[in-house]
N, C-alpha and C positions, 0 to 999 in steps of 0.2 A: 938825592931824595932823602930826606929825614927818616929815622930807624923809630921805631915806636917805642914807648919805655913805657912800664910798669913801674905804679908806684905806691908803695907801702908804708901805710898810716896807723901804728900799733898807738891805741890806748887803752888806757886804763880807766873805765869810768867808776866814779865814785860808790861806793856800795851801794850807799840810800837810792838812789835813783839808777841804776845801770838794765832793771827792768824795763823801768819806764824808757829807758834811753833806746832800749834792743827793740823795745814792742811799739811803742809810738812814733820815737823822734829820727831814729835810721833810715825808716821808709822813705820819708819825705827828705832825708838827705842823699840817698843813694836816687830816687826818682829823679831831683835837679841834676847829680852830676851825669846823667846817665844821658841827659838832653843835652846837656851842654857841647858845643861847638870842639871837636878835636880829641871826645870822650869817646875811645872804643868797645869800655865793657866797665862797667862798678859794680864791684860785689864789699861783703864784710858777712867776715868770719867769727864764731866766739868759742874762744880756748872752751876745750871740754872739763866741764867739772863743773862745780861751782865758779866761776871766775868774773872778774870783774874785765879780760884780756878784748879787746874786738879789734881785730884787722882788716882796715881796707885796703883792700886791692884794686887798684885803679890802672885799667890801660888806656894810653893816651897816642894820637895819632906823631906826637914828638915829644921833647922836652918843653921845645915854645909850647904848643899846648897846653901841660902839665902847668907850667910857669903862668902863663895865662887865665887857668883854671884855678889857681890858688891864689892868683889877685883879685879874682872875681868875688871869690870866696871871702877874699880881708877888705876888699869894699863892702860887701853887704853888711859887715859883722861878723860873720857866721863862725871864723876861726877864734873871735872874743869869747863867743857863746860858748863852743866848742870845750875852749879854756877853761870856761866857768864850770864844765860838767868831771875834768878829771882828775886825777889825782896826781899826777906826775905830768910835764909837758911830752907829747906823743913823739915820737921816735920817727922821723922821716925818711925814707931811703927811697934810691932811684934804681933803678933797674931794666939798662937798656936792651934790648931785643938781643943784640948782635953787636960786636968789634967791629965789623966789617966798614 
């Protein structure tokens, strides 16, 4: 049986727009992945202070999922758009449940 992984998406959106990013454009990104097929929970966090920092924290029923959910994502576009919103390429890391 497949270990479920958590998986973390730090960026950094661009000053001029990271309002607009947090108040408009996150909703409708966290609602799709939350539907999607193998998606156990999406949230996104944002560094305290002034900060431009927002982390998603995605749990996924496997890695194939995870894998699967991110090519879903680079067919629609949505990791180009993504692109176009931050300042640095976002930082990906995986993080499995358990060794076992």
């Amino acid at each position: 049986m497949a270990n479920e992984v958590t998986v973390t998406v730090l960026v950094d959106v661009k000053p001029e727009i990271v309002e607009k990013f947090w108040n408009e454009i996150l909703p409708g990104l966290l609602a799709d992945t939350r539907v999607f097929e193998g998606v156990l929970s999406a949230r996104a966090v944002r560094q305290v202070g002034p900060s431009n920092k927002i982390l998603f924290i995605d749990v996924f029923r496997s890695a194939k999922a995870a894998d699967d959910y991110f090519d879903w994502r680079r067919q629609r576009g949505d990791l180009d758009t993504l692109l176009s919103m931050v300042s640095v390429p976002p930082e990906i890391s995986m993080w499995p449940l358990s060794t076992e």
